[in-house]
TORPA-300174 format. One record per residue: residue number from 1; chain; x, y, z of N, C-alpha, C in turn. Coordinates in Angstrom, 3 decimals, padded with zeros to 6 digits. Each point is the difference from the previous one (the first is absolute). Example, Ala and Ser with C-alpha at 12.3 -4.5 7.8 and 13.67 -1.06 7.14 Angstrom:
BEGIN
resi | chain | nc1 | nc2 | nc3 | cac1 | cac2 | cac3 | cc1 | cc2 | cc3
1 | A | 013.190 | -005.690 | 007.800 | -000.890 | 001.190 | 000.000 | 000.900 | 001.200 | 000.000
2 | A | -000.350 | 001.050 | -000.720 | 000.820 | 001.190 | 000.060 | -000.770 | 001.090 | 000.730
# end
This chain:
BEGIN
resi | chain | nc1 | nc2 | nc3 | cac1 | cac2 | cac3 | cc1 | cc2 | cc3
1 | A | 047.139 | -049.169 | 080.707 | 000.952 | -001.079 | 000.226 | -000.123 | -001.073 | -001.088
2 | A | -001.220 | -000.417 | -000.154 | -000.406 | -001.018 | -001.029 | 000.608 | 000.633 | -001.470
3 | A | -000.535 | 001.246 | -000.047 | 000.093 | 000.368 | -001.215 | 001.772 | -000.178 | -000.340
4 | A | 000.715 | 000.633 | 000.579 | 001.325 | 000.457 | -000.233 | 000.513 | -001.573 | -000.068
5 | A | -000.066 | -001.134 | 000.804 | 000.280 | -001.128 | -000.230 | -000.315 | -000.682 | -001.123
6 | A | -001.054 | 000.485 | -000.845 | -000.448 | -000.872 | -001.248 | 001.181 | 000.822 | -000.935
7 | A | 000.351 | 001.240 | 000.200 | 000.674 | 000.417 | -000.736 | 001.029 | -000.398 | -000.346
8 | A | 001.129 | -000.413 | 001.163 | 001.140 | -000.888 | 000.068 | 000.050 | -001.343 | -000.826
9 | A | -001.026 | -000.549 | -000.496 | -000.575 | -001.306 | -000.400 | -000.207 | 000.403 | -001.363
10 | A | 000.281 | 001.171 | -000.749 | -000.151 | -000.011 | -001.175 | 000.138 | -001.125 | -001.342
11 | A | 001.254 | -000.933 | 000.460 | -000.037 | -000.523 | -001.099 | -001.330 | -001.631 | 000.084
12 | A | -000.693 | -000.026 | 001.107 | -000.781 | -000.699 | -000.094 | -000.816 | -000.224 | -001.501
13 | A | -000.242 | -001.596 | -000.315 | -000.683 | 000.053 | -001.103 | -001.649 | -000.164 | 000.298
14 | A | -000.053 | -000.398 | 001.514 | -001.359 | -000.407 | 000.249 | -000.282 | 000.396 | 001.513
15 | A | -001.324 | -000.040 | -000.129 | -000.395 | 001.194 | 001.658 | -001.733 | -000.699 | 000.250
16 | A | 000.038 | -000.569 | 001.180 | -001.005 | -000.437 | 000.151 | -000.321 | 000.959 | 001.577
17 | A | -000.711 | 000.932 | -000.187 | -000.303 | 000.641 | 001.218 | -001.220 | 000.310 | 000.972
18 | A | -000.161 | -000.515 | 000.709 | -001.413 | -000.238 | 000.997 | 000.142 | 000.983 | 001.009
19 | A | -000.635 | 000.735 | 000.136 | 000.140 | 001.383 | 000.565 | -001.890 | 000.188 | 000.711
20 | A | -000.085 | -001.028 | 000.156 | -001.864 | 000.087 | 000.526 | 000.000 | 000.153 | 001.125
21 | A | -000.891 | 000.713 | 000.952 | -000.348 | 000.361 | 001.154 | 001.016 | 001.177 | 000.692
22 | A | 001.342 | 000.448 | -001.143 | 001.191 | 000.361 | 000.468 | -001.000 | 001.956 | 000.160
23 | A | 000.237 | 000.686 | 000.896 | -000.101 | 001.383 | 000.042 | 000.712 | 001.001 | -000.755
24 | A | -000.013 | -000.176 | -001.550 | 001.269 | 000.877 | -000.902 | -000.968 | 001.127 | 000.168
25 | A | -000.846 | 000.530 | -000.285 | -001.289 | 001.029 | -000.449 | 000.875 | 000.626 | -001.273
26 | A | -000.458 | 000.915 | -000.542 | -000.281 | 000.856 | -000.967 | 001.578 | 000.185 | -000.236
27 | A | 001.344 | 000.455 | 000.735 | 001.247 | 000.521 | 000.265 | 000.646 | -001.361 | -000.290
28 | A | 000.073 | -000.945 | 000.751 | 000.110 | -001.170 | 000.056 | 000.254 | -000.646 | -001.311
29 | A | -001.240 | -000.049 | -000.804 | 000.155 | -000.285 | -000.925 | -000.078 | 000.683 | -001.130
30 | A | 000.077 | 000.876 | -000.094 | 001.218 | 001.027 | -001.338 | 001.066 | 000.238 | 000.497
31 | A | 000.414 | -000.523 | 001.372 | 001.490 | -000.647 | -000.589 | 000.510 | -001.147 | -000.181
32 | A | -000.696 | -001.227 | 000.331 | -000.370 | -001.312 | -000.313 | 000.243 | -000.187 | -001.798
33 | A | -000.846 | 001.077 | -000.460 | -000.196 | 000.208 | -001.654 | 001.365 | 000.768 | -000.405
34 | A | 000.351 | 001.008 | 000.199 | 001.088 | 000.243 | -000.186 | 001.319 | -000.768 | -000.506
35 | A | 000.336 | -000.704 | 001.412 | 001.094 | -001.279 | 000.178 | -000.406 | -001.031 | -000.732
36 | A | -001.387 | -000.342 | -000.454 | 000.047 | -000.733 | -001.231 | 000.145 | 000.024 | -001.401
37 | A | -000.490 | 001.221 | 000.086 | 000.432 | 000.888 | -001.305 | 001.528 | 000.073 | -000.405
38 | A | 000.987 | -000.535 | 000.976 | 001.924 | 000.168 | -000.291 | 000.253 | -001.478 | -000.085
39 | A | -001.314 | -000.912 | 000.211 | 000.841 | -001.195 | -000.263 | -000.497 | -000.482 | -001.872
40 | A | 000.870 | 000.411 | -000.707 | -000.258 | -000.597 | -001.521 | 000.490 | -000.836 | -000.419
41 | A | 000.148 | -001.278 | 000.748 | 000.334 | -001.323 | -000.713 | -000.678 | -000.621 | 000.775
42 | A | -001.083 | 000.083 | 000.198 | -001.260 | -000.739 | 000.412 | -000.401 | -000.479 | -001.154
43 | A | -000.167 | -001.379 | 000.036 | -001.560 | -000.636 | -000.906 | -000.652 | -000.444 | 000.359
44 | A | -000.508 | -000.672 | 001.422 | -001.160 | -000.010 | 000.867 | 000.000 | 000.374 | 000.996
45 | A | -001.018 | 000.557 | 000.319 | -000.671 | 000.788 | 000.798 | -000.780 | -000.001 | 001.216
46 | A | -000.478 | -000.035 | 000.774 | -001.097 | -000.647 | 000.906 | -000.265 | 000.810 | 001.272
47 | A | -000.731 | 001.141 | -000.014 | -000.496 | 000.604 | 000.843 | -001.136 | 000.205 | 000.873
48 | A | -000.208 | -000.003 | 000.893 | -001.363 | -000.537 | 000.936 | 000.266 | 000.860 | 001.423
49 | A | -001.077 | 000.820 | -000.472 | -000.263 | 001.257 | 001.075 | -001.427 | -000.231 | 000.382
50 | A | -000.089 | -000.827 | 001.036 | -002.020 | -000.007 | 000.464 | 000.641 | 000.920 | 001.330
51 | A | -001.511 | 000.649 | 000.360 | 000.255 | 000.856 | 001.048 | 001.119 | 000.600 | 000.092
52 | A | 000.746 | 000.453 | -000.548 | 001.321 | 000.602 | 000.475 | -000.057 | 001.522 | 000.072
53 | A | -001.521 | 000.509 | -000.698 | -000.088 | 001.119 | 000.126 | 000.302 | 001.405 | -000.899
54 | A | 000.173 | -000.940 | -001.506 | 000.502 | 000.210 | -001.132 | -001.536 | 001.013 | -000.660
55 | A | 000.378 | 001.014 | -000.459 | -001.581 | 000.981 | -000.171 | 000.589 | 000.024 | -002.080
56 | A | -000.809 | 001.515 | -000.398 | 000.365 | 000.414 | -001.080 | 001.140 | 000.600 | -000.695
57 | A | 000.499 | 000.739 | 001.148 | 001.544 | 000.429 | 000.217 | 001.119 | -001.333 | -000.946
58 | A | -000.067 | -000.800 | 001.185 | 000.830 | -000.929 | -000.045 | 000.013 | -000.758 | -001.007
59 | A | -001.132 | -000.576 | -000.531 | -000.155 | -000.766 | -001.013 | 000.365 | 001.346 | -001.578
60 | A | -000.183 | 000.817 | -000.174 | -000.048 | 001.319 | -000.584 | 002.319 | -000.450 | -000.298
61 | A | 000.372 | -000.152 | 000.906 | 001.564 | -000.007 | 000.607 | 000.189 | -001.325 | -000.992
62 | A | -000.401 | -001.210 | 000.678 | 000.255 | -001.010 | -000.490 | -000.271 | 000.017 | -001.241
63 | A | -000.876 | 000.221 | -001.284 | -000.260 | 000.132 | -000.975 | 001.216 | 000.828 | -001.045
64 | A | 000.444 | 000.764 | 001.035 | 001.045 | 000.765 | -000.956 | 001.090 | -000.517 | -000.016
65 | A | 000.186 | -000.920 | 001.557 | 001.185 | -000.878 | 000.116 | -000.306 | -001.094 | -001.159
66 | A | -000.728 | -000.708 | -000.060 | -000.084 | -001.064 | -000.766 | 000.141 | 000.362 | -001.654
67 | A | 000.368 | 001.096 | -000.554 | 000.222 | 000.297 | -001.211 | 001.073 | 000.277 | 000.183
68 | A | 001.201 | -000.084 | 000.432 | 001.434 | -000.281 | 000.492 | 000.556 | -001.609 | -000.272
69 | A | -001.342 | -000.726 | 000.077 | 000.591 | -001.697 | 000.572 | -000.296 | -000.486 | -001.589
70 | A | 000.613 | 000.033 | -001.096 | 000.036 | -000.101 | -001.565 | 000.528 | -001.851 | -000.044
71 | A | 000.727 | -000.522 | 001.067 | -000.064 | -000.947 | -000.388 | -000.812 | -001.388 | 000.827
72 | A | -001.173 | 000.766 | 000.339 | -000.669 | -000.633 | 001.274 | -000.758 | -000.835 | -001.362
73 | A | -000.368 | -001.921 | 000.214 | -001.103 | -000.684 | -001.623 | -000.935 | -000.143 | 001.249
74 | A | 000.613 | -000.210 | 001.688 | -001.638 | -000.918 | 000.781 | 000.159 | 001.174 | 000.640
75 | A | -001.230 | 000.347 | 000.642 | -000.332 | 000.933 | 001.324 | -001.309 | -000.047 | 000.300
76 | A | -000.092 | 000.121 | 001.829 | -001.050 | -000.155 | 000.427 | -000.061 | 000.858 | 001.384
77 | A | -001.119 | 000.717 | -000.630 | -000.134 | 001.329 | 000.836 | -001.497 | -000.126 | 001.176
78 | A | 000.151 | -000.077 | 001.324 | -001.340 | -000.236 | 000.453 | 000.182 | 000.942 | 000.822
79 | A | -001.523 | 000.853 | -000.004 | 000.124 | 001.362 | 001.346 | -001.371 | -000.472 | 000.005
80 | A | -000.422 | 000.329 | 001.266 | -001.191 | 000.005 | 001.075 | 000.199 | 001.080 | 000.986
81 | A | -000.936 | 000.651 | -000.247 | -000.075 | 001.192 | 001.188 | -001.212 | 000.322 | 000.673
82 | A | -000.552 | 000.672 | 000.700 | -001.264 | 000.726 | 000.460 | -000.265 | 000.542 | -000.479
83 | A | 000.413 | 001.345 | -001.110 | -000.362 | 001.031 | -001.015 | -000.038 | -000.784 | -001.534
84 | A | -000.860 | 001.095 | -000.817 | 000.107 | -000.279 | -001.231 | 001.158 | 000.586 | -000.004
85 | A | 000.476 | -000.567 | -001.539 | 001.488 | 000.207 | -000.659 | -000.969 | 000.674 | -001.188
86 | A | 000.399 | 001.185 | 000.215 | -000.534 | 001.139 | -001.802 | 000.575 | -000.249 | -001.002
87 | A | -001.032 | 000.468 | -001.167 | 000.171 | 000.164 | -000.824 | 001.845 | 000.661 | -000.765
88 | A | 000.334 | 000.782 | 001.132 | 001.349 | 000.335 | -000.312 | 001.471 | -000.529 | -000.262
89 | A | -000.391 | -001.364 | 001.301 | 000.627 | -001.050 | 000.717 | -000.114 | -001.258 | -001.805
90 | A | -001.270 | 000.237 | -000.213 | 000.061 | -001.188 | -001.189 | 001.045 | 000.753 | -001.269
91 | A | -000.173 | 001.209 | -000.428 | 000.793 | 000.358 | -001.004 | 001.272 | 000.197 | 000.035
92 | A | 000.527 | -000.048 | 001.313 | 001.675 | 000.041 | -000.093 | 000.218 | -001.638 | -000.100
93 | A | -000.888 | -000.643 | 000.897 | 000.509 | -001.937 | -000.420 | -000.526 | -000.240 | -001.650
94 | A | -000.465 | 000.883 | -000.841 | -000.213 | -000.566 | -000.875 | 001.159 | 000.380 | -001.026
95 | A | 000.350 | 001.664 | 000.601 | 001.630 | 000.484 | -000.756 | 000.845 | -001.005 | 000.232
96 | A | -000.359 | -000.689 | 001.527 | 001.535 | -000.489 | 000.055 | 000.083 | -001.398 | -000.934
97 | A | -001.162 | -000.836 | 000.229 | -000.182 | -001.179 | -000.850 | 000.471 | 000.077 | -001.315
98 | A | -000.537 | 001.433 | -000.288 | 000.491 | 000.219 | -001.716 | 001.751 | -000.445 | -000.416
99 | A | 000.393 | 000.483 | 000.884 | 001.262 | 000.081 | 000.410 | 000.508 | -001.040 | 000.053
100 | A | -000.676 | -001.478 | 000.310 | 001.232 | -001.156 | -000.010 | -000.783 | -000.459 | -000.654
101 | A | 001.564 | -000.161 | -001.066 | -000.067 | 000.108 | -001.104 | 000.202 | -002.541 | -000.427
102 | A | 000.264 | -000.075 | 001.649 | 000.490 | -001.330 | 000.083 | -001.496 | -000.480 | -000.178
103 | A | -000.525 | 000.569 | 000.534 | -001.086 | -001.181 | 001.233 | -000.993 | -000.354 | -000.935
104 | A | -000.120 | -001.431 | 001.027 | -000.824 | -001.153 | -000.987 | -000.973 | -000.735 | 000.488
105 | A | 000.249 | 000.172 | 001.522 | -001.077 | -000.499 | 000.998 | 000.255 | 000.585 | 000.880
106 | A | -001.440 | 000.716 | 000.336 | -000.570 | 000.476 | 001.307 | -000.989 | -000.111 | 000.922
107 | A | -000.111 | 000.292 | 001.050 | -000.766 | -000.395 | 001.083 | -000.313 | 001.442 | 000.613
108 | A | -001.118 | 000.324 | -000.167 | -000.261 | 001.714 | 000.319 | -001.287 | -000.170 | 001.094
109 | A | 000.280 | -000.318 | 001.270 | -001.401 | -000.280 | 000.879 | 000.026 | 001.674 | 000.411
110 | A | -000.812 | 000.233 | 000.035 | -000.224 | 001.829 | 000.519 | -001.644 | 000.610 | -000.236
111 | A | -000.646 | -000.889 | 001.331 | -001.404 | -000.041 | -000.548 | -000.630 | 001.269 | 000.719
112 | A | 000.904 | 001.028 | 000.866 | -000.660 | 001.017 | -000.228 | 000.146 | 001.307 | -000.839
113 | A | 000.996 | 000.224 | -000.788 | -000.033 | 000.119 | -001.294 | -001.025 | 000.153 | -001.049
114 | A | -000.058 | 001.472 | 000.376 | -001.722 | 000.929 | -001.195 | 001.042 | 000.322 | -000.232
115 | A | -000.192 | -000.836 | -001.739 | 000.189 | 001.049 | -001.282 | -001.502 | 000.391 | -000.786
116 | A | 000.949 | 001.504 | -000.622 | -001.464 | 000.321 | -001.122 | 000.192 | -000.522 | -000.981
117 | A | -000.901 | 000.132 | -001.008 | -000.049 | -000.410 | -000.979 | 001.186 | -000.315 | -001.171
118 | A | 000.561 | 001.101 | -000.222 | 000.869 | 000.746 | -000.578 | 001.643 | -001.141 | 000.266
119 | A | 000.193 | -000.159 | 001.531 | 000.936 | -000.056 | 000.177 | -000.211 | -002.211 | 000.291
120 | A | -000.983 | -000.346 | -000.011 | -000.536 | -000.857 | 000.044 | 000.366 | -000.598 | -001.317
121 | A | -000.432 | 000.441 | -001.066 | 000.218 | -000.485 | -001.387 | 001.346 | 000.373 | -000.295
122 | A | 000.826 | 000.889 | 000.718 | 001.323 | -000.054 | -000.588 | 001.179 | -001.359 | 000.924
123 | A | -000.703 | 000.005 | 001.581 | 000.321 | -001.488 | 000.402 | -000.228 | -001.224 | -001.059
124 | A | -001.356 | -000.391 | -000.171 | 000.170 | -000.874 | -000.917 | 000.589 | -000.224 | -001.199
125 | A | 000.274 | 001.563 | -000.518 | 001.077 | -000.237 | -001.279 | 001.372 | -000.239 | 000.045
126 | A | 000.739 | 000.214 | 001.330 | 001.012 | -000.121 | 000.335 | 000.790 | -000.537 | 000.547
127 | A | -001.260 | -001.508 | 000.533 | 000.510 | -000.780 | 000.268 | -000.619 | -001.601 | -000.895
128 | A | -001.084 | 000.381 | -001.017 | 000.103 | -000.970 | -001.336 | 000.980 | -001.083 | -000.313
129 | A | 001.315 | 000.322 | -000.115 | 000.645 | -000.596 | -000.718 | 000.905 | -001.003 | 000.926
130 | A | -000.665 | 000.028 | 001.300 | 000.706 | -001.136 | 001.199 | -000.361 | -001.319 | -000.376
131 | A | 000.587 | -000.797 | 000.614 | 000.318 | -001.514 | -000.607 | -001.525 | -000.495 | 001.186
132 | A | 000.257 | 000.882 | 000.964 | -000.773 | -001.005 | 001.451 | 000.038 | 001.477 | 001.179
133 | A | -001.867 | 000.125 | -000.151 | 000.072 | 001.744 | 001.138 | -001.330 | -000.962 | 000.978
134 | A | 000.268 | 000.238 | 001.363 | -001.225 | 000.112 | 000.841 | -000.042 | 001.470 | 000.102
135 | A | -001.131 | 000.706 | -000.067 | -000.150 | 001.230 | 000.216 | -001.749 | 000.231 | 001.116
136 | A | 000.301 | 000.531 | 000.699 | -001.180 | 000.278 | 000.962 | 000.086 | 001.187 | 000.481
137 | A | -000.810 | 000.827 | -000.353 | -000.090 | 001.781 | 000.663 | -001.803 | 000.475 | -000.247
138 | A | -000.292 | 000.900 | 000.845 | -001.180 | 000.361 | -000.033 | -000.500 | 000.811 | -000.998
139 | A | -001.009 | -001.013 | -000.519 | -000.799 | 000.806 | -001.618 | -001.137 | 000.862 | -000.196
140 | A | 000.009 | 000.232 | 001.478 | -001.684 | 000.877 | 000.260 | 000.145 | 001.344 | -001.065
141 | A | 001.171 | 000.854 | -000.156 | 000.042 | 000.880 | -000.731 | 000.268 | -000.311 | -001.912
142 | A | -000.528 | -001.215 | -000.212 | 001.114 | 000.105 | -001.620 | -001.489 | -000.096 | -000.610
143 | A | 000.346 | 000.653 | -001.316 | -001.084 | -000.398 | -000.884 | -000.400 | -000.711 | -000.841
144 | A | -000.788 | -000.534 | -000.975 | -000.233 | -001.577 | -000.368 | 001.119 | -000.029 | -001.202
145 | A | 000.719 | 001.030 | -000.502 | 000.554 | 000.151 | -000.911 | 001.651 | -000.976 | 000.864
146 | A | 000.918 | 000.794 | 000.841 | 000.750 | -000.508 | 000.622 | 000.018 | -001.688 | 000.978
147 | A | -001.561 | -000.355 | 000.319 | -000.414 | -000.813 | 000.434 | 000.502 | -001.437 | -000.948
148 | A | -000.698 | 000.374 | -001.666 | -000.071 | -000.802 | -000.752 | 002.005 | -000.477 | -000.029
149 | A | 000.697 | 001.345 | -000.462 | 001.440 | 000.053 | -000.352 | 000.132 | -000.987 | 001.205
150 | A | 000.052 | 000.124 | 001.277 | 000.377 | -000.791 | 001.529 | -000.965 | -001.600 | -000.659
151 | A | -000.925 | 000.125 | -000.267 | -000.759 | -001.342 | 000.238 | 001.101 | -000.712 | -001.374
152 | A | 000.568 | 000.709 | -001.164 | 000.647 | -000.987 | -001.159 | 001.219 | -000.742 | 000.629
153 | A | 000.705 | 001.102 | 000.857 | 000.977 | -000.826 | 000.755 | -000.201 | -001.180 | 000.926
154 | A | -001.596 | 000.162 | 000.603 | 000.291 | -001.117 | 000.777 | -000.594 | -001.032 | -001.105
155 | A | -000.323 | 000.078 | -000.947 | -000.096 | -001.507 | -001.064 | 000.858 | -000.456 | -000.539
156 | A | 001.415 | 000.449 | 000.018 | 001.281 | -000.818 | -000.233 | 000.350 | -000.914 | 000.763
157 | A | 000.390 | -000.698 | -000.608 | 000.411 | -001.337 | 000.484 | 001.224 | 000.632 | 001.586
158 | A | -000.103 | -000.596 | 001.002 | 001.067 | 000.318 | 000.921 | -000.238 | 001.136 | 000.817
159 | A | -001.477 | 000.723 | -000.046 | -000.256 | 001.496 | 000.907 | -001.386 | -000.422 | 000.163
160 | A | 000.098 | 000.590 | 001.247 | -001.308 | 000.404 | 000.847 | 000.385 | 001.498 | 000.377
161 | A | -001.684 | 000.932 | -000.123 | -000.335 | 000.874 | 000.294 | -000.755 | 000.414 | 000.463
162 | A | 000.181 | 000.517 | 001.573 | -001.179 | 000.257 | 000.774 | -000.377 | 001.152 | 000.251
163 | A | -001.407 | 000.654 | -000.107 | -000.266 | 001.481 | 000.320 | -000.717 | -000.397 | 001.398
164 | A | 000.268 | 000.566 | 000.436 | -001.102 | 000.202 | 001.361 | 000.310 | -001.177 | 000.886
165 | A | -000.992 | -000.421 | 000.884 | -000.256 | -001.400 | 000.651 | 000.894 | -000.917 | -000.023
166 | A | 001.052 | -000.125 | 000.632 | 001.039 | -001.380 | -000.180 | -000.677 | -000.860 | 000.329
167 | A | 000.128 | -001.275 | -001.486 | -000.417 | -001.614 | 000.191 | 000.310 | -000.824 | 000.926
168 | A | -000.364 | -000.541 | 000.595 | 000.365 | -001.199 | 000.931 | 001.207 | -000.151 | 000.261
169 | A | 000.264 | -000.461 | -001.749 | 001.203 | -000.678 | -000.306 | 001.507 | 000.923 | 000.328
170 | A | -000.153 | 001.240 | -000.612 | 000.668 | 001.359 | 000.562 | 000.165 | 000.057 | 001.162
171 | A | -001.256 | 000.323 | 000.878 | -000.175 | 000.033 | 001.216 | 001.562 | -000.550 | 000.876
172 | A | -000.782 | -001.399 | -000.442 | 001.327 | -001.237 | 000.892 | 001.653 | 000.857 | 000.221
173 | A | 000.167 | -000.019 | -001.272 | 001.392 | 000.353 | -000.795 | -000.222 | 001.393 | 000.908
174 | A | -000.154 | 000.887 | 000.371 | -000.225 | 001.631 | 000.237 | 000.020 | -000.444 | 001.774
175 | A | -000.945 | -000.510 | 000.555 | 000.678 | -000.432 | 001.499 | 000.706 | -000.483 | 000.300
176 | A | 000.904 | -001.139 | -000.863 | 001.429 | -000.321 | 000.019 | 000.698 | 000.604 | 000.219
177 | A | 000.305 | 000.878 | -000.926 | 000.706 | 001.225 | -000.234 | -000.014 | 000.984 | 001.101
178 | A | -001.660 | 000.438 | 000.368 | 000.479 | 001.069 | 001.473 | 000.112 | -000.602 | 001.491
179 | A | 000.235 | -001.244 | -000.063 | 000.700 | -000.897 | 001.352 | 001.028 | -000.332 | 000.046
180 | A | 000.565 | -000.299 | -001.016 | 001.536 | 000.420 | -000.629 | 000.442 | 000.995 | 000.609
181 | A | 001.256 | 000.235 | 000.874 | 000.391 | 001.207 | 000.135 | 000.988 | -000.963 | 000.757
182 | A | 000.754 | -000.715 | -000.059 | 001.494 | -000.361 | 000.082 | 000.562 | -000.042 | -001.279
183 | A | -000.131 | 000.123 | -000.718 | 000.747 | -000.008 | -001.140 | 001.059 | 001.116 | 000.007
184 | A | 001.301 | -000.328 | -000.588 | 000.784 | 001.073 | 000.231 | 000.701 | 000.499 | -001.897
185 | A | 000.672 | 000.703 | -000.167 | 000.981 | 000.287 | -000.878 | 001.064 | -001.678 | -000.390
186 | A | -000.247 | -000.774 | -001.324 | 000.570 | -001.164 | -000.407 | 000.864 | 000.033 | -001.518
187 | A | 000.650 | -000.315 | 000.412 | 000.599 | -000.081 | -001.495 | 000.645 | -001.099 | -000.772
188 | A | -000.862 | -000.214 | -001.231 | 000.019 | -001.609 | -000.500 | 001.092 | -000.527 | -000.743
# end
């Protein structure tokens, strides 16, 4: 229902969507990703899936959707789940990132999120050239080589980068976010 309704809304330029505590699971949301994937005159973005039940599948979906959204410059992607999000799940969001070709600031909270090494250092290369990234995903798997590439980004002026352990300061911002769950579909 959700999905097919975002569809109708295509010419939206902006999508602020709070979707936390909502029951999409795995189905749910690859088609959630899908229907975002048809809206291309998006330039910001704002997605927030805590608990909703969003696994590797889904995020795997969304990643391919989001290399569709070419004229997206802000986006902000937050998933929280009970499972890790694989290694598999990171390389299609990193195809898709490649892919917008706009974006200039991002907000990537996805702290259960193991990447390897490999795909770790191709995140940080691919998203380098942003004006302003929070990025937070789990670094237990990367190696000091990809670590370092992730640690140059967060010494630019305008990014923080977190492996592992969300800061305090994160923290705050991240329970906001999964108590949030009136938020609806807005357009600015």
């Amino acid at each position: 229902m959700l999905a097919s309704g975002l569809i109708s809304l295509q010419a939206l330029i902006f999508l602020d969507l709070g979707l936390n505590k909502n029951p999409l699971g795995e189905e749910g949301g690859k088609a959630l990703a899908h229907a975002l994937g048809e809206m291309r005159n998006l330039k910001t973005l704002r997605v927030s899936l805590h608990e909703a039940g969003i696994g590797t599948e889904a995020t795997k979906t969304l990643g391919a959707a989001f290399g569709q959204l070419q004229n997206v410059t802000d986006m902000e992607l937050s998933i929280s789940s009970s499972e890790d999000l694989d290694n598999e799940a990171g390389q299609a969001l990193v195809s898709g990132l490649r892919q917008m070709v706009s974006l200039q600031r991002a907000r990537l909270l996805l702290p259960k999120l193991k990447l390897d090494a490999k795909t770790g250092g191709e995140l940080a290369t691919c998203l380098g050239h942003l004006e302003s990234l929070e990025l937070a995903i789990d670094g237990s798997n990367l190696d000091e080589e990809a670590f370092e590439k992730l640690g140059q980004l967060d010494a630019k002026t305008g990014s923080q980068v977190f492996l592992g352990k969300l800061p305090q300061e994160l923290d705050a911002f991240w329970n906001q976010c999964k108590n949030n769950s009136e938020k609806t579909v807005e357009q600015a």
